[in-house]
PATORLO-10259 format. One record per atom (N, C-alpha, C, O, CB): residue number from 0; atom name; y, x, z. Coordinates in nm, 4 decimals, padded with zeros to 6 digits, m for minus. Glycine has a CB too. Layout:
residues N
<node><pos>NUM</pos><site>CA</site><Y>Y</Y><X>X</X><Z>Z</Z></node>
...
***
This chain:
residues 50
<node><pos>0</pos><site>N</site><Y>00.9979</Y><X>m00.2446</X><Z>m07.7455</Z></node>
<node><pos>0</pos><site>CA</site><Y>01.0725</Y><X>m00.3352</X><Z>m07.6611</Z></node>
<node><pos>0</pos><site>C</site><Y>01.1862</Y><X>m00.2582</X><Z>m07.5944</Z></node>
<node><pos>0</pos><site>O</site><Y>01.1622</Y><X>m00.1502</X><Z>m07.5404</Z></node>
<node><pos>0</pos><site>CB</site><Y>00.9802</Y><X>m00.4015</X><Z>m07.5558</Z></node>
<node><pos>1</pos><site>N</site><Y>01.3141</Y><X>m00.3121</X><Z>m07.5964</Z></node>
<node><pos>1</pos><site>CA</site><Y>01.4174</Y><X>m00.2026</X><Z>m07.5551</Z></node>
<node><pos>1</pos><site>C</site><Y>01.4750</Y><X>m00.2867</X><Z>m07.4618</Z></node>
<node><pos>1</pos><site>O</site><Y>01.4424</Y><X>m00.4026</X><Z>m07.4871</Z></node>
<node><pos>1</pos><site>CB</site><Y>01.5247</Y><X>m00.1372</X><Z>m07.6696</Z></node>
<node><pos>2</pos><site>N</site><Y>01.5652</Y><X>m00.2763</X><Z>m07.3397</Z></node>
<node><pos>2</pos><site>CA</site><Y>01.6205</Y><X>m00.3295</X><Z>m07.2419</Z></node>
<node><pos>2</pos><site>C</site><Y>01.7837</Y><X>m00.3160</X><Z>m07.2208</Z></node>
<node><pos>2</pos><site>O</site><Y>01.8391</Y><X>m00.2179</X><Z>m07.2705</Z></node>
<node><pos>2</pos><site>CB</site><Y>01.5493</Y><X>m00.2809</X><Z>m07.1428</Z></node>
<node><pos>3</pos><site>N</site><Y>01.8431</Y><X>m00.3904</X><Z>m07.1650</Z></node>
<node><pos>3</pos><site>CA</site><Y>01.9935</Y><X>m00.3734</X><Z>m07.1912</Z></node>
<node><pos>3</pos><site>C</site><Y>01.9737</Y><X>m00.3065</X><Z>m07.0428</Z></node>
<node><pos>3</pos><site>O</site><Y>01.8940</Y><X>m00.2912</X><Z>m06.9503</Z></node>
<node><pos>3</pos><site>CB</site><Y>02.1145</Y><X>m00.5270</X><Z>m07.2257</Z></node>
<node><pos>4</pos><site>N</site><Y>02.1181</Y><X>m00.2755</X><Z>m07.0938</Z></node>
<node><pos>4</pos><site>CA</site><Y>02.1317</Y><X>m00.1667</X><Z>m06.9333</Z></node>
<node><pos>4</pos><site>C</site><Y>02.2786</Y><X>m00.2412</X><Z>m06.9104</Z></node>
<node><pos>4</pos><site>O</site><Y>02.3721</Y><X>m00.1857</X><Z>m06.9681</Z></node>
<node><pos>4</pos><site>CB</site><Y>02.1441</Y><X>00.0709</X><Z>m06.9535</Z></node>
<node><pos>5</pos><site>N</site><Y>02.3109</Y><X>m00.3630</X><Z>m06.8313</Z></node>
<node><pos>5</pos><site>CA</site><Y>02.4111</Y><X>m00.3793</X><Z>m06.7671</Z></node>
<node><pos>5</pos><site>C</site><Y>02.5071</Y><X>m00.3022</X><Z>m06.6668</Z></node>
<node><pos>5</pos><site>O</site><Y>02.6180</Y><X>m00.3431</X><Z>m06.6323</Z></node>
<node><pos>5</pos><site>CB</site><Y>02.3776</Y><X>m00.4529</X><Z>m06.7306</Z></node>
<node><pos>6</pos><site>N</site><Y>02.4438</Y><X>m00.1778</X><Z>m06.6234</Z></node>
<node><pos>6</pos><site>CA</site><Y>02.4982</Y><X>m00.1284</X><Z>m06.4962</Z></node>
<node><pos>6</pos><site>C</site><Y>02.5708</Y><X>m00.0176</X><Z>m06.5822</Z></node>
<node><pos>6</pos><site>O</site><Y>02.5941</Y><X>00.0744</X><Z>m06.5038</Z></node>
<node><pos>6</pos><site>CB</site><Y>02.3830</Y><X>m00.0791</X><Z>m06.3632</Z></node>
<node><pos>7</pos><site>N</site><Y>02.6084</Y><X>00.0089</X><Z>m06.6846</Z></node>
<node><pos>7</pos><site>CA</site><Y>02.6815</Y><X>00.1151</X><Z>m06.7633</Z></node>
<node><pos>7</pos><site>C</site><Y>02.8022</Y><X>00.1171</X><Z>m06.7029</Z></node>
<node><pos>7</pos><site>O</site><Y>02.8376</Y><X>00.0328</X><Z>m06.6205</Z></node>
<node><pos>7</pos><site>CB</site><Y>02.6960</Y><X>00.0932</X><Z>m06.9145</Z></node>
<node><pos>8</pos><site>N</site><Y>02.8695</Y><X>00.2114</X><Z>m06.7403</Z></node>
<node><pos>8</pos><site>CA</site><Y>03.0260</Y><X>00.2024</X><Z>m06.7315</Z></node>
<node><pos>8</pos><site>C</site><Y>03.0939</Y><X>00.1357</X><Z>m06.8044</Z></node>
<node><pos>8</pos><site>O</site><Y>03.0158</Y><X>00.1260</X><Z>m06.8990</Z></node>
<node><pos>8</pos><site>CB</site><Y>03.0855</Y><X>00.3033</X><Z>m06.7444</Z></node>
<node><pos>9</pos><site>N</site><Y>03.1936</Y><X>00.0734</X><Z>m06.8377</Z></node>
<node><pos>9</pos><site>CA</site><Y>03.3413</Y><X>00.0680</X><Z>m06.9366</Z></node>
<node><pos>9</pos><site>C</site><Y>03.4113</Y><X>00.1206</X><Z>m06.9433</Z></node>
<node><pos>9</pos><site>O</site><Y>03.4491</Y><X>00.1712</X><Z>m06.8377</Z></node>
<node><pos>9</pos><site>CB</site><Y>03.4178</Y><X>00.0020</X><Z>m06.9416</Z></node>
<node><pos>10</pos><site>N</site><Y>03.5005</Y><X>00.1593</X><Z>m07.0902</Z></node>
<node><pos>10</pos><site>CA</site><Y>03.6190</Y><X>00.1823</X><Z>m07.0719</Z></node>
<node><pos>10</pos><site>C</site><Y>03.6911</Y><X>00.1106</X><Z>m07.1665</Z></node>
<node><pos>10</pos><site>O</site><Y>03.6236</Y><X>00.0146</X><Z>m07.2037</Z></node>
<node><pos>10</pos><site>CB</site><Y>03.6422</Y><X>00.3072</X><Z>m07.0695</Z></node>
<node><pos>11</pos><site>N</site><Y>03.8099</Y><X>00.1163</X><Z>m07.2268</Z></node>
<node><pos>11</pos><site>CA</site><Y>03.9132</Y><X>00.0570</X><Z>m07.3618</Z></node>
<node><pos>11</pos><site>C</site><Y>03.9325</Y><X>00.1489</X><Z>m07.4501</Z></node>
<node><pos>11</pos><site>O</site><Y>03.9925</Y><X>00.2454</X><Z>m07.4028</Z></node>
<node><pos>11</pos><site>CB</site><Y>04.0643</Y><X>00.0116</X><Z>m07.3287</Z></node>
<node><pos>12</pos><site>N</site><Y>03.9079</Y><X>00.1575</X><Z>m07.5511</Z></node>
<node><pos>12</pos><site>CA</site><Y>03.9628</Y><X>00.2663</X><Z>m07.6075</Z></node>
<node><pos>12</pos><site>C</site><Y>04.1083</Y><X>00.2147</X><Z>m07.6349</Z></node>
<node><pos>12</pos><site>O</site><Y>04.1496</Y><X>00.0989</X><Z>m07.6401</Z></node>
<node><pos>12</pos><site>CB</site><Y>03.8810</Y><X>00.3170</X><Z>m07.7335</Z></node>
<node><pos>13</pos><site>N</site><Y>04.2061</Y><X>00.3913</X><Z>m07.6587</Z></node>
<node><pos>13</pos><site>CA</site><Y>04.3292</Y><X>00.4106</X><Z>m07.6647</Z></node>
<node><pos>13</pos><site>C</site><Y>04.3931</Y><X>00.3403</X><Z>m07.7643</Z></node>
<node><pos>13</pos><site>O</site><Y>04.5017</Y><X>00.2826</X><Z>m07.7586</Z></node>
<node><pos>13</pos><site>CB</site><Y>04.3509</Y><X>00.5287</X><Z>m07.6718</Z></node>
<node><pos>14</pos><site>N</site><Y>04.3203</Y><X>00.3498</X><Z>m07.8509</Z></node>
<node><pos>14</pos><site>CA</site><Y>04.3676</Y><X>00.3627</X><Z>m07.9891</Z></node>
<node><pos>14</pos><site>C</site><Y>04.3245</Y><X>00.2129</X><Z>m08.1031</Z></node>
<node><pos>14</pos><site>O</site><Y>04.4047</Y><X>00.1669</X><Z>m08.1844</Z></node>
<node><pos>14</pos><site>CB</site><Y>04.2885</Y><X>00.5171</X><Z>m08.0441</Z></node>
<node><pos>15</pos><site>N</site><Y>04.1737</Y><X>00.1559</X><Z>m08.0799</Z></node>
<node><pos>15</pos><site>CA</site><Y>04.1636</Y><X>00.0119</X><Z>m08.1348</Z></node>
<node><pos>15</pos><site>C</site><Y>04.1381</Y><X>m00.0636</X><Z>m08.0124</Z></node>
<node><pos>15</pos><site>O</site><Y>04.0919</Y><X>m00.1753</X><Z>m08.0354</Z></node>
<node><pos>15</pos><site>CB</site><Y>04.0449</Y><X>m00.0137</X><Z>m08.2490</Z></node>
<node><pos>16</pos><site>N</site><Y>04.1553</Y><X>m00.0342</X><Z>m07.8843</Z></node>
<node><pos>16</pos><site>CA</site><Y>04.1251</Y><X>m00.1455</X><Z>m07.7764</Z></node>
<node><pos>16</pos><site>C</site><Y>04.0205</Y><X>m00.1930</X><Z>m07.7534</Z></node>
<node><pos>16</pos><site>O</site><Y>04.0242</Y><X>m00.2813</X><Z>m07.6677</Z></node>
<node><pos>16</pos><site>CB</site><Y>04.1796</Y><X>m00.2448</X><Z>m07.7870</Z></node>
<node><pos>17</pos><site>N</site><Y>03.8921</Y><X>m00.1635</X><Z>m07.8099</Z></node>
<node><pos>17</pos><site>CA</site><Y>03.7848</Y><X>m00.2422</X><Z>m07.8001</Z></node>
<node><pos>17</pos><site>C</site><Y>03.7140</Y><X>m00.1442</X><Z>m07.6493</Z></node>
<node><pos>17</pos><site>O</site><Y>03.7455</Y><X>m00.0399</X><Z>m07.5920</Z></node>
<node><pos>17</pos><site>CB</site><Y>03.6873</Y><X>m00.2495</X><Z>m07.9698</Z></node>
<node><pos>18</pos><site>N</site><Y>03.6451</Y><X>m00.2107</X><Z>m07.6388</Z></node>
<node><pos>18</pos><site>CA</site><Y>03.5257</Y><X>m00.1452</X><Z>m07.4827</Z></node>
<node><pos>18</pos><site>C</site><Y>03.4271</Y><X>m00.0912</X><Z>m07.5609</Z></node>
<node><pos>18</pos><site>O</site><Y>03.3650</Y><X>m00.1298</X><Z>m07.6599</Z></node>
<node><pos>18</pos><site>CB</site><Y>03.4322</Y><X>m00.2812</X><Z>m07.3516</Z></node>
<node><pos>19</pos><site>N</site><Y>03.4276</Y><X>00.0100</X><Z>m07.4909</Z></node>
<node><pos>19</pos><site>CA</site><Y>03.3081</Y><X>00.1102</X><Z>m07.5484</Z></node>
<node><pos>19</pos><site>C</site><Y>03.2047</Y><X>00.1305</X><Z>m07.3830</Z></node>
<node><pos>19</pos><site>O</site><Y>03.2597</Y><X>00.1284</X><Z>m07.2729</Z></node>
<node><pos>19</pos><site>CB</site><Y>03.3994</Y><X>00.3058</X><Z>m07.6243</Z></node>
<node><pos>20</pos><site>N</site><Y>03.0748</Y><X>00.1462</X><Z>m07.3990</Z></node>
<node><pos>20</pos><site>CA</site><Y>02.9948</Y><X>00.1755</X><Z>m07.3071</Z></node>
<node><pos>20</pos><site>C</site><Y>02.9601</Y><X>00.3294</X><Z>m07.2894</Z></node>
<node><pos>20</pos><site>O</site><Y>02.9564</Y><X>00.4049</X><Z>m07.3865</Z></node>
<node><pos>20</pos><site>CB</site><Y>02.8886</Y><X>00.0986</X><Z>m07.3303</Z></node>
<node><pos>21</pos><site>N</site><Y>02.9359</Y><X>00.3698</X><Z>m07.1642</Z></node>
<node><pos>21</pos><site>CA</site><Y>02.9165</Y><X>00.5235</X><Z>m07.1271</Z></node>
<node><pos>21</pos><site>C</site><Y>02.7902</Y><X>00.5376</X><Z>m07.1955</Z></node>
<node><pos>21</pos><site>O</site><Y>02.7092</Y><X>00.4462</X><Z>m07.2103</Z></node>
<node><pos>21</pos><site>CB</site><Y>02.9095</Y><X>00.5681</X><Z>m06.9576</Z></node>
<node><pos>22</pos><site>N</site><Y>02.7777</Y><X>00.6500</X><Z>m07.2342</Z></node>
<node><pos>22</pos><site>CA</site><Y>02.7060</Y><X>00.7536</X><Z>m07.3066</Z></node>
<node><pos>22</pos><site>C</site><Y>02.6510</Y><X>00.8551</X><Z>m07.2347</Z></node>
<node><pos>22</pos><site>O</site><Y>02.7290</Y><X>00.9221</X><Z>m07.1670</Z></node>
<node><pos>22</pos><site>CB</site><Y>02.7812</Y><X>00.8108</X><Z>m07.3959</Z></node>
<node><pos>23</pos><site>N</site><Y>02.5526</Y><X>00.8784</X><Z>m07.2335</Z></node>
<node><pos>23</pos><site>CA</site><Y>02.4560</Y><X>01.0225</X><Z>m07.2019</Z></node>
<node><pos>23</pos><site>C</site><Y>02.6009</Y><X>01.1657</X><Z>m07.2581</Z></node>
<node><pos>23</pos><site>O</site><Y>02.6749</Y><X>01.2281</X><Z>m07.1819</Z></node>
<node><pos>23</pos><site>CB</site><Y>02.2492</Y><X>01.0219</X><Z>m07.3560</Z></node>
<node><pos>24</pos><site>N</site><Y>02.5947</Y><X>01.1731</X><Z>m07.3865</Z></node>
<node><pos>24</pos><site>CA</site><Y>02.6819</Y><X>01.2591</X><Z>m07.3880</Z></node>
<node><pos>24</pos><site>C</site><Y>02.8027</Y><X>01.2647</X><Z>m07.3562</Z></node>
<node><pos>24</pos><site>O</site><Y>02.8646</Y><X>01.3474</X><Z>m07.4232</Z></node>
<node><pos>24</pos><site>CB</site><Y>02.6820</Y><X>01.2877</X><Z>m07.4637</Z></node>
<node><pos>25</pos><site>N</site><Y>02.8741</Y><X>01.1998</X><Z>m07.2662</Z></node>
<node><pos>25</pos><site>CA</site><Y>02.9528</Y><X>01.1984</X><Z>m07.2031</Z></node>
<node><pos>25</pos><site>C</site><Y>02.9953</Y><X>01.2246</X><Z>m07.0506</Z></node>
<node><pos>25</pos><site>O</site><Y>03.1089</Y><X>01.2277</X><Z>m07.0034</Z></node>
<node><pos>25</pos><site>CB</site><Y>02.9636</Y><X>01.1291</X><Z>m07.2372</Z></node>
<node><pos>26</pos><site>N</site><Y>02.8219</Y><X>01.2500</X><Z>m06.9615</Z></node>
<node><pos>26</pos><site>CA</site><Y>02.7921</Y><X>01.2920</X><Z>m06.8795</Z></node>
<node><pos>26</pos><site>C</site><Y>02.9004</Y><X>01.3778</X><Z>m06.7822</Z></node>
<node><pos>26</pos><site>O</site><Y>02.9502</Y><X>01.3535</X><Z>m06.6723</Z></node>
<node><pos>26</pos><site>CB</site><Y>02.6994</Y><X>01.3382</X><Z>m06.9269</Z></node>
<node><pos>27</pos><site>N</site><Y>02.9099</Y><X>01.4689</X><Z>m06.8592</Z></node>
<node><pos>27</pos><site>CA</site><Y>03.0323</Y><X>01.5352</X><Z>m06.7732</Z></node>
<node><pos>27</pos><site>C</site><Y>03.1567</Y><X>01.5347</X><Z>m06.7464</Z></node>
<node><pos>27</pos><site>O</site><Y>03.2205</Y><X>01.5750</X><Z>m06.6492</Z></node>
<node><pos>27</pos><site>CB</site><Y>03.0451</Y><X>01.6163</X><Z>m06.7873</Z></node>
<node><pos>28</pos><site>N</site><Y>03.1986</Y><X>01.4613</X><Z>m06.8883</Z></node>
<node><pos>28</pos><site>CA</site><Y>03.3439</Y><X>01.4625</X><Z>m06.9148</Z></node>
<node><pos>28</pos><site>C</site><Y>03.4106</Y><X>01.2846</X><Z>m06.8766</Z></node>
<node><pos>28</pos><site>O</site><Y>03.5321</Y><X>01.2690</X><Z>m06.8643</Z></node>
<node><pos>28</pos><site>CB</site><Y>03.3631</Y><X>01.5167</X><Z>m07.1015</Z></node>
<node><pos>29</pos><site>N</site><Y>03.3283</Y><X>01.1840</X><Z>m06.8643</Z></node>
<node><pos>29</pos><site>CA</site><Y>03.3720</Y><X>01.0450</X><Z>m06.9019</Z></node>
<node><pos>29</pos><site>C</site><Y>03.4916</Y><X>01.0166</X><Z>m06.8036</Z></node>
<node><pos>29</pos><site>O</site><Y>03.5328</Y><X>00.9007</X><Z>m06.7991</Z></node>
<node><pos>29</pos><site>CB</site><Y>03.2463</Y><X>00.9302</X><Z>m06.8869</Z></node>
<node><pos>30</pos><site>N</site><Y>03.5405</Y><X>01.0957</X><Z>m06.7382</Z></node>
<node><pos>30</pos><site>CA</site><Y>03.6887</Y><X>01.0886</X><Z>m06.6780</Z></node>
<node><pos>30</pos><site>C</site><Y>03.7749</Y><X>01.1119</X><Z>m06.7862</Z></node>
<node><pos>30</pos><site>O</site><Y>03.8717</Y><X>01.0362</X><Z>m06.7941</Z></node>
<node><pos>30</pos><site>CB</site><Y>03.7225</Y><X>01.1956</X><Z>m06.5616</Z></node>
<node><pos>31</pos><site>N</site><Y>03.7614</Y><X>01.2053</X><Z>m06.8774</Z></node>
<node><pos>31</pos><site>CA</site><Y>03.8664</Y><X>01.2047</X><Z>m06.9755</Z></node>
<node><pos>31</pos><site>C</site><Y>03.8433</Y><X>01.1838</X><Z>m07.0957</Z></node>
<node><pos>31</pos><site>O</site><Y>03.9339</Y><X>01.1948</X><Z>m07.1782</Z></node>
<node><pos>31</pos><site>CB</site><Y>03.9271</Y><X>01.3025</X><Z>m06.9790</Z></node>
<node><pos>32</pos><site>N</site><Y>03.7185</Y><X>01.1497</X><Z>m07.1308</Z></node>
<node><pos>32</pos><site>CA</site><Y>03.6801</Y><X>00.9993</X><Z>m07.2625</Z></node>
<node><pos>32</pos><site>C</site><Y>03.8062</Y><X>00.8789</X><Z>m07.2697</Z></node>
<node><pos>32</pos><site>O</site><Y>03.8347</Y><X>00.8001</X><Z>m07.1795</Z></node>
<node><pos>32</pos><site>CB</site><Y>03.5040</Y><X>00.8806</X><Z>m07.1960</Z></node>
<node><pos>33</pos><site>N</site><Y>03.8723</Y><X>00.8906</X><Z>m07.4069</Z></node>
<node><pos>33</pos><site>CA</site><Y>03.9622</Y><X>00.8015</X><Z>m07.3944</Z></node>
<node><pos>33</pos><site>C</site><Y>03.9587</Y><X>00.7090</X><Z>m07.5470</Z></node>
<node><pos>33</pos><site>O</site><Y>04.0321</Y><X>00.6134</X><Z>m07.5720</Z></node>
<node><pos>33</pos><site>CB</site><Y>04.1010</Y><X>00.8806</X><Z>m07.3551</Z></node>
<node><pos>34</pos><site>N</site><Y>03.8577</Y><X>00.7642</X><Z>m07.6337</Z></node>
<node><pos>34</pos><site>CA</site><Y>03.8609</Y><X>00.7287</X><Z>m07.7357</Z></node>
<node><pos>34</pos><site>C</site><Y>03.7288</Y><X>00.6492</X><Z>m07.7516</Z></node>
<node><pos>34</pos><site>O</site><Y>03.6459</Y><X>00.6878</X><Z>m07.6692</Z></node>
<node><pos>34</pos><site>CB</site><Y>03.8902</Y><X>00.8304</X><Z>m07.8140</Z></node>
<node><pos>35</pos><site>N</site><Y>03.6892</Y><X>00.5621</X><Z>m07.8225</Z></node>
<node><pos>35</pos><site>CA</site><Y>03.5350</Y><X>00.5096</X><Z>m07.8661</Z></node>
<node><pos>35</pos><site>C</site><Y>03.4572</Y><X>00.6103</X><Z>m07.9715</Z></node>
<node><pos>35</pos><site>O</site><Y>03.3351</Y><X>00.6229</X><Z>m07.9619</Z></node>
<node><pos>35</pos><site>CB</site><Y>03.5472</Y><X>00.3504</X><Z>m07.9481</Z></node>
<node><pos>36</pos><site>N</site><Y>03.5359</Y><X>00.6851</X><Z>m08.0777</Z></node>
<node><pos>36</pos><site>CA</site><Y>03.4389</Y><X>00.7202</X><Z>m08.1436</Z></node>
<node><pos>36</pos><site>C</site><Y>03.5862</Y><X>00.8500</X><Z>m08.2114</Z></node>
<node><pos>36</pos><site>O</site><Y>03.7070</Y><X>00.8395</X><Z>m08.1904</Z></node>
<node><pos>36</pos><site>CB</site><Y>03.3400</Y><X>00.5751</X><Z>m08.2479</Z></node>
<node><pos>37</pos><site>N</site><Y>03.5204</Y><X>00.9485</X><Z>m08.2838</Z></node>
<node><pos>37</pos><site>CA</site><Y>03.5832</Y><X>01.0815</X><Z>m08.3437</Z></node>
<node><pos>37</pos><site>C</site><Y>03.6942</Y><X>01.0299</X><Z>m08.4442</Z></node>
<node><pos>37</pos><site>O</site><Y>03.7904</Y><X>01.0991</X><Z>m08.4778</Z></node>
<node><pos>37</pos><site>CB</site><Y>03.4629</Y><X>01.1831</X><Z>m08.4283</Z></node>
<node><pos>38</pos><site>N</site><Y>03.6647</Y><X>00.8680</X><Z>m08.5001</Z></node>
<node><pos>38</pos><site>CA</site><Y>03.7589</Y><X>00.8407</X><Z>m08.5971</Z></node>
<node><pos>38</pos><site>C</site><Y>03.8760</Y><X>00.7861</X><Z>m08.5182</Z></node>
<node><pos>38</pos><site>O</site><Y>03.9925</Y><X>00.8237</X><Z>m08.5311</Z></node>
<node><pos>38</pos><site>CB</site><Y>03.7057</Y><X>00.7452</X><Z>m08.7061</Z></node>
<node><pos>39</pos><site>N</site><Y>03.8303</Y><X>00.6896</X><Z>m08.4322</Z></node>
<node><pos>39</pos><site>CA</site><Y>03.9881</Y><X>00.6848</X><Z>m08.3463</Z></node>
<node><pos>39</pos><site>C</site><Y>04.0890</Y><X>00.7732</X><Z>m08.3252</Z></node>
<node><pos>39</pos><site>O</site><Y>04.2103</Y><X>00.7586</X><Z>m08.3404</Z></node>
<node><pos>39</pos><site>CB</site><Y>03.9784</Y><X>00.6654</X><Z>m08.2248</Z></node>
<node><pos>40</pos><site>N</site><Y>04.0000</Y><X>00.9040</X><Z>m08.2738</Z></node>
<node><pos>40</pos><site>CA</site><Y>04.0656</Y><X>01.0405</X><Z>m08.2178</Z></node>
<node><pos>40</pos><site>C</site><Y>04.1490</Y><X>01.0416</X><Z>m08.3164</Z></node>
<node><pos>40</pos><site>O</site><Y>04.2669</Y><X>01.0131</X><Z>m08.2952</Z></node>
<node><pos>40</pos><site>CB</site><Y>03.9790</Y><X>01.1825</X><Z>m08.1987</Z></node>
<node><pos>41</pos><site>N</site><Y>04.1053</Y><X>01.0739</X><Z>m08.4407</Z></node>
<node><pos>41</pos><site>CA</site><Y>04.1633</Y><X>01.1149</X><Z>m08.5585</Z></node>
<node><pos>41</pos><site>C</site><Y>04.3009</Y><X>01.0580</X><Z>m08.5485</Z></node>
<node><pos>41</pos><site>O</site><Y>04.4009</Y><X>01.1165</X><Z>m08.5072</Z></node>
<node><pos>41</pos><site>CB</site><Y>04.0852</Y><X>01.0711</X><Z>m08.6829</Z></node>
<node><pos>42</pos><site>N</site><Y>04.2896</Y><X>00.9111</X><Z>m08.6009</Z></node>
<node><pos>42</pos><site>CA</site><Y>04.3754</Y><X>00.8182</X><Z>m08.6363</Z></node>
<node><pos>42</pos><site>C</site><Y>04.5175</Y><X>00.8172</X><Z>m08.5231</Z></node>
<node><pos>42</pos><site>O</site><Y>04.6357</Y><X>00.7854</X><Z>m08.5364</Z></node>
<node><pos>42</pos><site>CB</site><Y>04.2859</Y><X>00.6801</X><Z>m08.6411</Z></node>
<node><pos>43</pos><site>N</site><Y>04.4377</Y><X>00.8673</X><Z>m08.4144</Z></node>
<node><pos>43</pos><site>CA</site><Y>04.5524</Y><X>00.8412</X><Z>m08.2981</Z></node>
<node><pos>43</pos><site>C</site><Y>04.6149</Y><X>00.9902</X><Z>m08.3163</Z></node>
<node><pos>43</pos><site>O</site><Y>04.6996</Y><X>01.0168</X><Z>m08.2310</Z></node>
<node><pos>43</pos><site>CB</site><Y>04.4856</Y><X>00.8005</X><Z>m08.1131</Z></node>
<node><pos>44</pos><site>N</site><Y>04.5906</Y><X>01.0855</X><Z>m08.4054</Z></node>
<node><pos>44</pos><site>CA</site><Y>04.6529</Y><X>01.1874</X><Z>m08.3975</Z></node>
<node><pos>44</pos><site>C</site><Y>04.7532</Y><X>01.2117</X><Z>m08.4609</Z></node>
<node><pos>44</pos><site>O</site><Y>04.8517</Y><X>01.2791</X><Z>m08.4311</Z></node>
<node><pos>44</pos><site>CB</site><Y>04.5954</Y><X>01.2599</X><Z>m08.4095</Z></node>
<node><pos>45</pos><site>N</site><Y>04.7058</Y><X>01.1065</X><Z>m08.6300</Z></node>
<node><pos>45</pos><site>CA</site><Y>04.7749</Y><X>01.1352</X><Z>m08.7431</Z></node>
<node><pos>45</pos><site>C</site><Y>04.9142</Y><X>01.0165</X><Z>m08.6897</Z></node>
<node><pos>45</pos><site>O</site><Y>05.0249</Y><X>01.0698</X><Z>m08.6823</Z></node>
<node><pos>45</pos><site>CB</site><Y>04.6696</Y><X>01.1024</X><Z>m08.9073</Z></node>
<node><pos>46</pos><site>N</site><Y>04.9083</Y><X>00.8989</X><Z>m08.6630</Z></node>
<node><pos>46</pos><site>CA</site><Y>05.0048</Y><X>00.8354</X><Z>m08.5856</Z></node>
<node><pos>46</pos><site>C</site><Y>05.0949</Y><X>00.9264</X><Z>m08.4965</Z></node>
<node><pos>46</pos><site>O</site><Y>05.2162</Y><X>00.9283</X><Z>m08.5171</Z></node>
<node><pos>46</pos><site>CB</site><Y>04.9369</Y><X>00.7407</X><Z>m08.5052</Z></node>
<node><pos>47</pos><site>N</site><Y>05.0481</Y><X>00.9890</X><Z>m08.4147</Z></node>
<node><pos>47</pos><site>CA</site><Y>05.1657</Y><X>01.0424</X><Z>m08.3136</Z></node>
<node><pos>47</pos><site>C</site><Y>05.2277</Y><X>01.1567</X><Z>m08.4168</Z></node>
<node><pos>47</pos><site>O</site><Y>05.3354</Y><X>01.2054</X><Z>m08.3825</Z></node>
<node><pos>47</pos><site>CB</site><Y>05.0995</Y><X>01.1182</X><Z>m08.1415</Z></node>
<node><pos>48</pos><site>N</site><Y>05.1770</Y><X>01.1961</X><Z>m08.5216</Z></node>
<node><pos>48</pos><site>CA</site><Y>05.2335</Y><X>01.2858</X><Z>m08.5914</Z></node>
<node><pos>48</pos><site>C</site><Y>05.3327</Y><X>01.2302</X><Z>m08.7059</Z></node>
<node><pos>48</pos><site>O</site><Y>05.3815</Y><X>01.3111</X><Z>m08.7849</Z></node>
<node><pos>48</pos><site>CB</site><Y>05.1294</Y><X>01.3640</X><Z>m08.6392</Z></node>
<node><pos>49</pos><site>N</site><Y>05.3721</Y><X>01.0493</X><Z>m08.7186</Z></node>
<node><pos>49</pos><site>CA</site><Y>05.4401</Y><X>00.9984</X><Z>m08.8111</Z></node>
<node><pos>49</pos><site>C</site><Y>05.5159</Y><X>00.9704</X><Z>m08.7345</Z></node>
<node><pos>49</pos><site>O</site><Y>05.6182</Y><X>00.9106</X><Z>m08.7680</Z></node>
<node><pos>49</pos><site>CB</site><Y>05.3998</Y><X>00.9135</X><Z>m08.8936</Z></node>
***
């Protein structure tokens, strides 16, 4: 039986806009979490580089 956890954080990601929820591994850093996932990162890199 698993439970939602409403009290999470939000944020947008940069890069596809969608809301992503805070993460355990993000613990320390989620001030400068700006992406949802490693492929965004990517994608938003290869863009600023065209």
């Amino acid at each position: 039986m698993s439970h939602s956890k409403p009290y999470l954080p939000e944020k947008t990601c940069v890069n596809c806009q969608r809301l992503f929820t805070w993460r355990k591994k993000w613990l320390r850093d989620w001030q400068q979490v700006k992406f949802c996932s490693q492929r965004c990162r990517r994608s938003n890199k290869r863009s600023q580089h065209d």
